[in-house]
C-alpha positions, 0 to 999 in steps of 0.5 A, a space after each residue: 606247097 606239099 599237100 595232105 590227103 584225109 581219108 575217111 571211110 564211112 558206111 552209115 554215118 549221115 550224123 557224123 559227116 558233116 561235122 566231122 569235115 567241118 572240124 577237119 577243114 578247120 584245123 587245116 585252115 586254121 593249124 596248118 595253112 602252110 599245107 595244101 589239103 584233100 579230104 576223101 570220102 570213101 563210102 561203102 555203100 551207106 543204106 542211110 542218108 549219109 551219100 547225100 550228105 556227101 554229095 552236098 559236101 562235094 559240091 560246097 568244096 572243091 577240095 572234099 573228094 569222094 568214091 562211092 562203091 557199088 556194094 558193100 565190101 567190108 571195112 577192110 577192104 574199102 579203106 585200103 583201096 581209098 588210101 591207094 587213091 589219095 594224091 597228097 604227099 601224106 595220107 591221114 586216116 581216120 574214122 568218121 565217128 570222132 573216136 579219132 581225135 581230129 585235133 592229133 593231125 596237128 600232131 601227126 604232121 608235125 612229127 612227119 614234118 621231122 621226117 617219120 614216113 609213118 606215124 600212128 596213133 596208139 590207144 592208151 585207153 578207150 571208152 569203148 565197151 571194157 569187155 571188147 577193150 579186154 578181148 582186144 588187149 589180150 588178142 594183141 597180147 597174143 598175136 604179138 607173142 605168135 607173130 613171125 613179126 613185130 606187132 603194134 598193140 592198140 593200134 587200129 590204122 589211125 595216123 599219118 602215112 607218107 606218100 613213099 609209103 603209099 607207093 609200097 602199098 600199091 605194089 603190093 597187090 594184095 586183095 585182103 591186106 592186114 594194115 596193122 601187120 603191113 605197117 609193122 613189117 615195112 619197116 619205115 622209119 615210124 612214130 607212136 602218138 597215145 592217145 585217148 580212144 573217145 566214144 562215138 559221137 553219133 550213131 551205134 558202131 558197125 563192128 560186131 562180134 564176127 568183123 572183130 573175129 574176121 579181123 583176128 583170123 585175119 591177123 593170125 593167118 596172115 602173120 603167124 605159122 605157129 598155130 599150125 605147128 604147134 598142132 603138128 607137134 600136139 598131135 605128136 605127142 598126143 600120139 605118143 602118149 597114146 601109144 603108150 597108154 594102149 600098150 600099158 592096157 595091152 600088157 596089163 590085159 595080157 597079166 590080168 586077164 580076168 581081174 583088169 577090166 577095159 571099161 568103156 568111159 576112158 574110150 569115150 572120154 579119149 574119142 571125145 577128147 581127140 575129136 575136140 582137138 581134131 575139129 578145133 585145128 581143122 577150123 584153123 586150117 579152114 581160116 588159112 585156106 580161106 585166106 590163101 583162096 582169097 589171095 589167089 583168086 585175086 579180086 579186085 579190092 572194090 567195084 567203084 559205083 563213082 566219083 566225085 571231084 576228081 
């Protein structure tokens, strides 16, 4: 009997939890029997009630696992280290707040049951915020035309991925992994659901404006060198026109001595105009460095404080 592992990342979700496993456990019992199952529960460091909530869980059944972190370690890294631990021959990932329809497990088993190792959900359309729904739609419009790979646009991790690819992700080794790029480039045979994003049933989102951004330069530094080139290429043209324009002021002050003044407004507009410029791409720079430190200094993804039924 093969097994299906879910992995639910949570951090402060003590009013989704519960009812979130019980509808899983039934739609594996009652959709899918012919499988086995396990749900994992990886908490990153909840301040509210919901590793209580876990325990009780863990302790009603068996087949419900859970990893408690020491500390808070992003929500980035936390639901990648949980995929490294499941054991079943597919791991199904999804969030904990009911945006991911649970009832598209049956799909996602179904359609890696005809041989697609990865198959994810796409949104098609969101209730969440419009204007972070926009701000998405145009960073993965971006990321797709800079990328030096396919990109999958709306896609935020949720879905069905096969135990040989698990098994890739654990060689990988990678302290900061960018899952939406990782499932792009490995190039395993992949299955697109759409599907409607709901809003959360419970609670206020943990995202914010900074995670979002953390999560785009994550992405840009990660899967582009375009940014970067093309302020080599700027900075020569800026350089040439440059050039040119003070060779024109030298040659017009050498014919017109007295009557072609310098005056001090283009100056100040051209300091200010290059100091933009210069402070923009060093901010660039800045993130792929950071991006580069992280990597080398190869820390591990979480410190575990704990687990449960293993």
């Amino acid at each position: 009997m093969k097994k299906i592992s879910i992995l639910v990342p949570t951090f402060n979700e003590e009013e989704n939890i519960k009812p979130l496993c019980a509808e899983l456990i039934n739609i594996l019992s009652g959709k899918l029997p012919e499988y086995d199952y396990e749900i994992l529960i990886i908490d990153n460091y909840s301040t509210d009630r919901t590793r209580e909530h876990i325990l009780e869980l863990c302790a009603a059944n068996k087949k419900i696992r859970a990893i408690f972190n020491a500390k808070n370690f992003g929500h980035i890294r936390s639901p990648y280290h949980g995929m490294l631990q499941t054991t079943g021959d597919c791991t199904i990932v999804m969030c904990a707040d009911f945006q991911d329809p649970p009832e598209m497990i049956v799909s996602f088993v179904r359609e890696w049951g005809k041989g697609s190792k990865v198959v994810i959900g796409k949104k098609k359309k969101s209730y969440e915020n419009p204007l972070i729904y926009l701000l998405r739609s145009f960073y993965y419009k971006l990321i797709k035309q800079i990328s030096d790979t396919e990109q999958v646009e709306h896609f935020t991790g949720f879905g069905l991925y096969d135990k040989t690819f698990i098994d890739v992700l654990r060689q990988l080794d990678d302290p900061m992994p960018y899952m939406r790029g990782i499932v792009a480039e490995l190039g395993f045979n992949r299955m697109e659901i759409e599907y409607v994003q709901q809003k959360r049933r419970f609670g206020k989102t943990k995202n914010n404006w900074y995670t979002l951004y953390d999560m785009a330069m994550l992405g840009i530094t990660s899967y582009s060198k375009m940014v970067m080139r093309f302020a080599t290429i700027f900075g020569f043209i800026i350089s040439g026109m440059s050039f040119a324009v003070a060779m024109y002021y030298l040659i017009m002050k050498l014919i017109y001595w007295d009557k072609f003044p310098f005056g001090t407004a283009p100056i100040i507009i051209s300091i200010f105009f290059l100091g933009s410029i210069q402070l923009f791409f060093i901010g660039f720079l800045g993130e792929y460095i950071l991006n580069i430190n992280t990597r080398v200094m190869k820390r591990p993804l979480v410190v575990e404080e704990k687990r449960i039924n293993f």
